[in-house]
N, C-alpha and C positions, 0 to 999 in steps of 0.2 A: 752443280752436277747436271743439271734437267738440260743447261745452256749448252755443255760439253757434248752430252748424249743425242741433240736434236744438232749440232752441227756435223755428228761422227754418220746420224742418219742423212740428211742431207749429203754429203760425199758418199754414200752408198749408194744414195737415186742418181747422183751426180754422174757415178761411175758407168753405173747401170744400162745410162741414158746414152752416155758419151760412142762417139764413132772412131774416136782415134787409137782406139786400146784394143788386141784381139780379145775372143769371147776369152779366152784365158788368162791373160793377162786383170782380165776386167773380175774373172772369181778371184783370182789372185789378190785385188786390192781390198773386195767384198768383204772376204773374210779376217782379212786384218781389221779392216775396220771395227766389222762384228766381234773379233776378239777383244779389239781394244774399249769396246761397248759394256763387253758384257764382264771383261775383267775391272774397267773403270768400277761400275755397279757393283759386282763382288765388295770389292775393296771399300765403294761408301756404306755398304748394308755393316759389313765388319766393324769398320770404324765404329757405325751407328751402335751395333751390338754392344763394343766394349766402351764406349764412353756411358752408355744409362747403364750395363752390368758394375761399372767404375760408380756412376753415381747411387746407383741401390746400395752398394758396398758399403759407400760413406753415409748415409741414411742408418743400415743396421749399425755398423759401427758406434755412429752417435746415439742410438736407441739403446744397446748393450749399454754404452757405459752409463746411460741416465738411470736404466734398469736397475744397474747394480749400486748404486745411491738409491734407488729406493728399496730393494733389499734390506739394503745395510741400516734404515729406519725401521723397515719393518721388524726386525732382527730384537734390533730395543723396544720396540713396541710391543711384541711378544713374549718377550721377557718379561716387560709390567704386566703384561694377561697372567702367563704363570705364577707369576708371584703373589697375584689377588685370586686367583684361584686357587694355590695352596695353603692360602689362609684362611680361605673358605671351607676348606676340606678339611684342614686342621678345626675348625668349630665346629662342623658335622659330625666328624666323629668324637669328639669330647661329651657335645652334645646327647647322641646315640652309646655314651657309654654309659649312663645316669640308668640306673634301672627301678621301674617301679617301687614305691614307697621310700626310696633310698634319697636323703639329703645332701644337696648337691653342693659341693665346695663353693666358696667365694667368687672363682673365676667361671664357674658351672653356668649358677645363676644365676652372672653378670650376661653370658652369652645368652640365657634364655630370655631372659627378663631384656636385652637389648638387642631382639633377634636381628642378626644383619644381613640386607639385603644388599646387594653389590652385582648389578646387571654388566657381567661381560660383552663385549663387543670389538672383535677385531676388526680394523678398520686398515685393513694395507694400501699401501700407493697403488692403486691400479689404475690410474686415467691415462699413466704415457703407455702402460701393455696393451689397454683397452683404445687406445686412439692407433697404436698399430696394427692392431690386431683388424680393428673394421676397416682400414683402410687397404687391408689384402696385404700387407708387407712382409707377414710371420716368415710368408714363405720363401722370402729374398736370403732369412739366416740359412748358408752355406752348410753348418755344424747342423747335422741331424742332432744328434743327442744332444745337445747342448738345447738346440729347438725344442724336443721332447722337453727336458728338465723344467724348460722355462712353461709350456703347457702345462704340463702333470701340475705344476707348483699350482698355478694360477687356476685351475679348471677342475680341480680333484681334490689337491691339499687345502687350499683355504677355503672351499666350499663345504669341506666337510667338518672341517673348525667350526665356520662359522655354523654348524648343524648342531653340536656337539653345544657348542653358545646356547642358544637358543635353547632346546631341551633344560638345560641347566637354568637358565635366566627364565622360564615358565615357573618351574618346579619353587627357584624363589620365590614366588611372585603367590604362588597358591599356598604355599609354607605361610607366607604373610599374612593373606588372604585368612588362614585355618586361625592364625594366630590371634588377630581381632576379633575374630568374632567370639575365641576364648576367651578374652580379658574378661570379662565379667562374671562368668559360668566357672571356670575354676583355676586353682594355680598352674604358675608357670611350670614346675615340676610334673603335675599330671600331665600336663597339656603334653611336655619333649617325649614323656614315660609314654604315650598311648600308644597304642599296638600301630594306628594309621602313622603317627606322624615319626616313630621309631624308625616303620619301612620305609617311608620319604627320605629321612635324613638318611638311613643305608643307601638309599637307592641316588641318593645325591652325592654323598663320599665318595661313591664308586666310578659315576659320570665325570666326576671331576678329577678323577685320576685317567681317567680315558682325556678328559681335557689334557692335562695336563703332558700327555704321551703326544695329543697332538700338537701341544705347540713347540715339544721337544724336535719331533718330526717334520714340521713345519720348518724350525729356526737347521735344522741340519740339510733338509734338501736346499733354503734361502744360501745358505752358505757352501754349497758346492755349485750352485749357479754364481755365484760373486766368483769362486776361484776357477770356476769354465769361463767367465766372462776377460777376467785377467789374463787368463792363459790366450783366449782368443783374439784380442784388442794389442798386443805388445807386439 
């Protein structure tokens, strides 16, 4: 094109110069020239335009569908969160239903006397969002809302999972913590009955149903970016 453009300038000066052409004749060819300069240009800038807009395309495209295989992991992975979380919640409150001096069933005692500790931690595929994301690409997806979806999930939903973790995975961890240092000092029965560690476990049953909402919320926004991703890639 550079070859094209400095020969179309060259027959401008050429013309320019020349004595055999009237001065009218000589605007006459100038401005063909310069048309044919600056439409040449037009047309490579365009070209230029839609072959990287062509190749962004095929970038997000292949980004979307690897996206949405790692949804569709994290989806099942969420699922084994809630379901160790509901069994957690289900021992909390069995646990917090034992009242003071009251003899606690077989299954009671087994959960006190083997108090369980089970540190959640969601771990989603985030390296191919994250390696798009720093490399400035988000913004080549065409789909507003689709683009939104795929943010909120990643910058809102599972950061606030993972909050919601964490609280709960402390609260175990000081539950344990209170637990040892009771073995010696009194039964396992006093120790669930005590007014501290009653409010603990309400205040853990209750978190964990807040977990629980978020990983529902989580696995249903994951699943309506799979089928915005579907709908956009066909």
């Amino acid at each position: 094109m550079e070859h094209e453009v400095a020969d179309h300038a060259k027959k401008i000066y050429s013309t320019a110069k020349s004595s055999k052409h009237s001065p009218g004749e000589k605007l006459k060819d100038i401005l063909i020239e310069i048309f044919i300069i600056v439409f040449a240009v037009s047309l490579s800038i365009w070209f230029h335009n839609w072959s990287e807009h062509r190749h962004e395309q095929k970038e997000v495209k292949e980004f979307l569908k690897g996206l949405s295989k790692d949804l569709s992991e994290d989806v099942k992975h969420l699922s084994v969160q809630k379901n160790i979380v509901s069994r957690l919640q289900s021992n909390y409150r069995q646990i917090a239903s034992l009242n003071k001096g009251q003899q606690p069933d077989a299954v009671t005692d087994s959960l006190i006397a083997h108090f369980e500790v089970d540190l959640i931690v969601t771990r989603p595929n985030i390296g191919r969002y994250e390696g798009f994301k720093s490399s400035g690409k988000l913004g080549n997806i065409e789909n507003d809302s689709l683009k939104e979806d795929i943010l909120v999930f990643y910058e809102q939903t599972i950061p606030t999972l993972v909050y919601g973790e964490n609280f709960v995975n402390d609260l175990q961890l000081k539950l344990q913590d209170l637990g040892i240092e009771s073995i010696d000092k009194i039964k396992p029965a006093e120790f669930a009955t005590s007014p501290k560690i009653k409010s603990m476990l309400g205040l853990g049953a209750y978190n964990f149903e807040n977990n629980i909402k978020g990983y529902d919320r989580a696995v249903e926004r994951a699943a309506k970016i799979i089928d915005r991703i579907k709908n956009e890639i066909e």
